[in-house]
C-alpha positions as CSV (number, residue, x, y, z in Angstrom):
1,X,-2.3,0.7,-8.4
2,X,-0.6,3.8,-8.3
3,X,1.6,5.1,-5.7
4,X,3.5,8.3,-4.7
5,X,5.8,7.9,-2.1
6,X,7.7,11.2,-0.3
7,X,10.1,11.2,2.3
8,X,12.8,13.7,3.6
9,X,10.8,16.4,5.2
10,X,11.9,17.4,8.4
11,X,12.7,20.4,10.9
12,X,15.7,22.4,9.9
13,X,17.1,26.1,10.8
14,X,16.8,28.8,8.4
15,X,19.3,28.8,5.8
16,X,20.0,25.3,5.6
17,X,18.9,22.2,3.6
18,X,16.7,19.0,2.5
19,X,16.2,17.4,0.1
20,X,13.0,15.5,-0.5
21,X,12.3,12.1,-2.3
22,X,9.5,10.5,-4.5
23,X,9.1,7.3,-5.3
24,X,6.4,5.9,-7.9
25,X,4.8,2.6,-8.8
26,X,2.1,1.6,-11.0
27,X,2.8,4.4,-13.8
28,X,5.4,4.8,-16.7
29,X,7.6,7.0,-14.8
30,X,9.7,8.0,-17.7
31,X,6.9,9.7,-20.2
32,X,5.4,11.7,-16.7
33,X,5.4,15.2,-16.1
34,X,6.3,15.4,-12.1
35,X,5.2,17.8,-9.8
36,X,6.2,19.2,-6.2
37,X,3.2,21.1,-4.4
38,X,3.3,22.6,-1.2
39,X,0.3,23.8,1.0
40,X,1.3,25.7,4.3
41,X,-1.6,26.2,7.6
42,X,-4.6,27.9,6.3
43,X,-3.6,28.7,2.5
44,X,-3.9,26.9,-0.7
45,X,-1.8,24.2,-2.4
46,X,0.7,25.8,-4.3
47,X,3.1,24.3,-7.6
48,X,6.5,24.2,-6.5
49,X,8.5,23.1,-9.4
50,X,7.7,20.9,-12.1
51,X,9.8,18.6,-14.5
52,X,8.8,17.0,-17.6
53,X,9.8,13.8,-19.4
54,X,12.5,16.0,-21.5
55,X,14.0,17.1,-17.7
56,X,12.0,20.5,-18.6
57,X,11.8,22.6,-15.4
58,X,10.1,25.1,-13.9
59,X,9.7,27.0,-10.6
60,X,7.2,29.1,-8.7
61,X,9.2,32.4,-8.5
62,X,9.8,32.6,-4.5
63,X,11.9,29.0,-5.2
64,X,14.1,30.3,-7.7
65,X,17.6,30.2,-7.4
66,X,17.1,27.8,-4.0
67,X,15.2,24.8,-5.0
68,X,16.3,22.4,-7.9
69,X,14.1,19.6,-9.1
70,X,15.5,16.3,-10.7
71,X,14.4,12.7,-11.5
72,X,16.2,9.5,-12.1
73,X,14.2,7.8,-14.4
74,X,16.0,4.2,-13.4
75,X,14.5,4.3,-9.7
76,X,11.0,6.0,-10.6
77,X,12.2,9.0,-8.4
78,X,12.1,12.8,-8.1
79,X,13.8,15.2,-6.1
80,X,13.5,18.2,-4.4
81,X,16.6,19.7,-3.7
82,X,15.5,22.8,-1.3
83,X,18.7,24.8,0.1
84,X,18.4,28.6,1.6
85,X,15.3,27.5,3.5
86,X,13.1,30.4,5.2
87,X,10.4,30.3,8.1
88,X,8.0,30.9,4.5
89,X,8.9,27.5,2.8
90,X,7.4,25.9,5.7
91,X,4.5,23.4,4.7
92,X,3.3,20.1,3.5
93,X,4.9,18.9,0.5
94,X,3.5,17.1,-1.7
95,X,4.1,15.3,-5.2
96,X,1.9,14.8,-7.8
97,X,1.8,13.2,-11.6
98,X,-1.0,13.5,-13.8
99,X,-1.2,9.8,-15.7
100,X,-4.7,9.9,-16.7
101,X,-6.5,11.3,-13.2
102,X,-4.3,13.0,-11.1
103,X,-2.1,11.5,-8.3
104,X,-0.8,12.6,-5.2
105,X,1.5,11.0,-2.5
106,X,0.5,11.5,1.0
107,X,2.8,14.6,1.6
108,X,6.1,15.5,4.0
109,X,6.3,18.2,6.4
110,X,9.2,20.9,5.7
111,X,9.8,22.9,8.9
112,X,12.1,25.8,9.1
113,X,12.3,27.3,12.4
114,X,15.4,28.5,14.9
């Protein structure tokens, strides 16, 4: 049984930080591609960032330069390191891994607000 696990979201004022977790089970961490989505109040899910097996990344441009993504193979887990928050990266985070169908964990709110 697969299982993605997030934690970390939370409210936080504009410019400042958090860093999100996820933790798997049931998959061969190591050889997955991982994913960070977010989908904010009435709009689509968008990709964040993504990270391959190789530690390959990539961002959606309005992330760039503020958000890093990282794994650690040894505990199954990938980060989302989010600093320079705006009111805009508000939403529901979510990570995802395609290993066969595709997986998602249940998703952590980000809130930036003053």
């Amino acid at each position: 049984q697969v299982q993605l696990v997030e934690s970390g979201g939370g409210l936080v004022q504009p410019g400042g930080s958090l860093r999100l977790s996820c933790t798997a089970s049931g998959i061969i961490f190591s050889i997955c591609t991982m994913d960070w989505y977010r989908q904010a109040p009435g709009k689509e899910r968008e990709l964040v960032a993504t990270i391959t097996s190789g530690s390959n990344r990539n961002y959606a441009e309005p992330v760039k330069g503020r958000f890093t993504i990282s794994r650690d193979n040894a505990k199954k887990t990938v980060y989302l390191q989010m600093d320079n928050l705006k009111a805009e990266d508000t939403a529901n985070y979510y990570c995802h891994t395609q290993f066969g169908p595709n997986y998602w964990g249940q998703g952590t709110q980000v809130t930036v607000s003053s």
